[in-house]
C-alpha positions as CSV (number, residue, x, y, z in Angstrom):
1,X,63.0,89.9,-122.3
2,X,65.6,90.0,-119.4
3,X,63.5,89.3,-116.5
4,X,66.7,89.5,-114.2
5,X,67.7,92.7,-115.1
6,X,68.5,94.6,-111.6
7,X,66.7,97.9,-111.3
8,X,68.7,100.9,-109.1
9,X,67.0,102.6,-106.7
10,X,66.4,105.5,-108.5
11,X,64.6,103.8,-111.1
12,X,61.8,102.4,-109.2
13,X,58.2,104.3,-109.5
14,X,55.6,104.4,-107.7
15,X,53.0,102.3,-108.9
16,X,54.8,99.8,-110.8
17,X,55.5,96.5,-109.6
18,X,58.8,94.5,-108.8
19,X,60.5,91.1,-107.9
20,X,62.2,91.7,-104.4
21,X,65.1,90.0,-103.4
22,X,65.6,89.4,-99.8
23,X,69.3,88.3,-99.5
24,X,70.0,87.0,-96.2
25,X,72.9,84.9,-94.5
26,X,72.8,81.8,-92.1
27,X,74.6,82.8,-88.9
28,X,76.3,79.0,-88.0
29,X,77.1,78.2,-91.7
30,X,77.0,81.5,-93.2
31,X,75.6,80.4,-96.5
32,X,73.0,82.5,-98.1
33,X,69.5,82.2,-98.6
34,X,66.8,84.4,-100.4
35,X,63.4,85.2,-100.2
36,X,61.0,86.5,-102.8
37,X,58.1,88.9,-103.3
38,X,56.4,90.8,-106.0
39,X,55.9,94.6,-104.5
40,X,53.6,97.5,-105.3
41,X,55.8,101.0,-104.7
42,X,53.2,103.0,-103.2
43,X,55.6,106.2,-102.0
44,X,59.2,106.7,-102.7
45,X,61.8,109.0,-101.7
46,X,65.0,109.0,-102.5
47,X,66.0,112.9,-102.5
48,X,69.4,113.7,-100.6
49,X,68.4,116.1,-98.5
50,X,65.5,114.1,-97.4
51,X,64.9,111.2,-95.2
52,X,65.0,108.2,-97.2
53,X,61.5,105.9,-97.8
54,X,60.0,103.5,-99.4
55,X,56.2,102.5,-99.2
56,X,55.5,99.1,-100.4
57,X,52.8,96.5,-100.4
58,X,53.4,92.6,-101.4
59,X,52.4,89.4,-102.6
60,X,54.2,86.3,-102.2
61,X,54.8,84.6,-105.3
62,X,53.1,81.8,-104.8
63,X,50.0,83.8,-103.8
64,X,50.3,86.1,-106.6
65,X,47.4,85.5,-109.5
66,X,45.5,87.2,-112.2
67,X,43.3,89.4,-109.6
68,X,46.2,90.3,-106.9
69,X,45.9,94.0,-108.4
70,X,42.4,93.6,-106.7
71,X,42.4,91.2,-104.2
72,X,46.3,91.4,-102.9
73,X,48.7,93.6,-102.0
74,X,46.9,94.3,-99.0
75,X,50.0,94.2,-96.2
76,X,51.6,98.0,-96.3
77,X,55.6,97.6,-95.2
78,X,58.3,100.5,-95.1
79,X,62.2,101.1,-96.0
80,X,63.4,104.4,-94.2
81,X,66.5,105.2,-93.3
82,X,66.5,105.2,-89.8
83,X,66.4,101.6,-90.2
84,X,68.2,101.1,-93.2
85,X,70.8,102.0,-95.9
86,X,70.0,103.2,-98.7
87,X,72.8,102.7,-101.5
88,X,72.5,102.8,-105.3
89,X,71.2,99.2,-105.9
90,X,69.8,97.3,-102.6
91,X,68.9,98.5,-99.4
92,X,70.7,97.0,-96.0
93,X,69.3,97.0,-92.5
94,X,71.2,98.5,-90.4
95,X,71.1,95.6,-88.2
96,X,72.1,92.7,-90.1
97,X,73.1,91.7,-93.1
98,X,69.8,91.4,-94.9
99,X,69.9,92.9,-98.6
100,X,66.8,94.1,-100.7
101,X,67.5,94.1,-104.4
102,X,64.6,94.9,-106.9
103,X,63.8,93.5,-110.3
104,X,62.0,94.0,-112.9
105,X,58.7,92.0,-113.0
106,X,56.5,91.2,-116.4
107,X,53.5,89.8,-115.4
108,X,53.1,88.0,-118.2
109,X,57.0,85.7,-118.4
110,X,56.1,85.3,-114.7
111,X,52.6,83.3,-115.1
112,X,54.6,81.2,-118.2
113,X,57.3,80.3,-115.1
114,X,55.7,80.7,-112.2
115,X,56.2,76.9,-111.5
116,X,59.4,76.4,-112.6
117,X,60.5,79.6,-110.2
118,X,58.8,78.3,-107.4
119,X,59.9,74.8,-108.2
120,X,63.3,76.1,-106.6
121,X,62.2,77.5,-103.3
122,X,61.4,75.6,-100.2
123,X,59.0,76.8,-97.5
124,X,59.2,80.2,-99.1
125,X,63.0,80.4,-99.5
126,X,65.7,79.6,-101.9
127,X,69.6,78.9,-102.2
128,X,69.5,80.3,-105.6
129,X,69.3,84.1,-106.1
130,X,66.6,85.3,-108.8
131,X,69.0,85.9,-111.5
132,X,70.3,82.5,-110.8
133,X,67.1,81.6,-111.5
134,X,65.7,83.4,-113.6
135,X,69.3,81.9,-116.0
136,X,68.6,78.6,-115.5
137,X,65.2,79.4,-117.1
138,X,66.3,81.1,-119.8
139,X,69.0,78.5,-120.6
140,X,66.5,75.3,-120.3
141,X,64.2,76.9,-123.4
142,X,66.9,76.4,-125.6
């Protein structure tokens, strides 16, 4: 399975659930970091002649277990386009520089490397994107 494989906008469905990529940028050194939940689309609309939303709820990865469907995803958190930009694949605020991308997530690959995915974040961020990540993985079962 590719685990990394970016999802467009337009493919994302309510219900399902997602990697998110927070990409954001250090303003002294201007290095990137990321952050990373798993999200819940709740609402989503994308239509052109409507204003743009998104209607999410998380987990953080590390909190995310076998009974999250149950127990988590209790935080409810918005896109919309007064606040952001909406292109094909990631979402922008409209002010900074913060990126959204979205992933696909399989529940099952993610218990089998939770560890070795949050082995590379520190206090809930990373220098390494997820499909950096999600490579080295790949590359060390072989």
């Amino acid at each position: 399975m590719n685990v990394s494989k970016l999802v467009p906008l337009a493919d994302l469905k309510e219900g399902k659930l997602y990697f998110e990529e927070s990409e954001l940028e250090e303003d002294w050194t201007h290095k990137k970091f990321y952050m990373f939940a798993i999200i819940k689309i709740k609402k989503i609309q994308l239509k052109p002649d409507q204003k743009k939303l998104i209607n999410y709820s998380y987990s953080f990865l590390e909190n995310y277990n076998i009974f999250s469907e149950i127990t988590g995803f209790n935080t409810i958190c918005n896109y919309f386009s007064d606040a952001c930009d909406f292109s094909k694949r990631y979402i922008q605020s409209k002010n900074s520089t913060t990126k959204y991308y979205f992933y696909n997530f399989d529940e099952e690959w993610f218990f089998k490397n939770k560890e070795k995915i949050l082995s590379h974040m520190t206090c809930s961020y990373s220098r390494k994107s997820l499909p950096e990540i999600f490579q080295e993985i790949e590359m060390e079962k072989k």
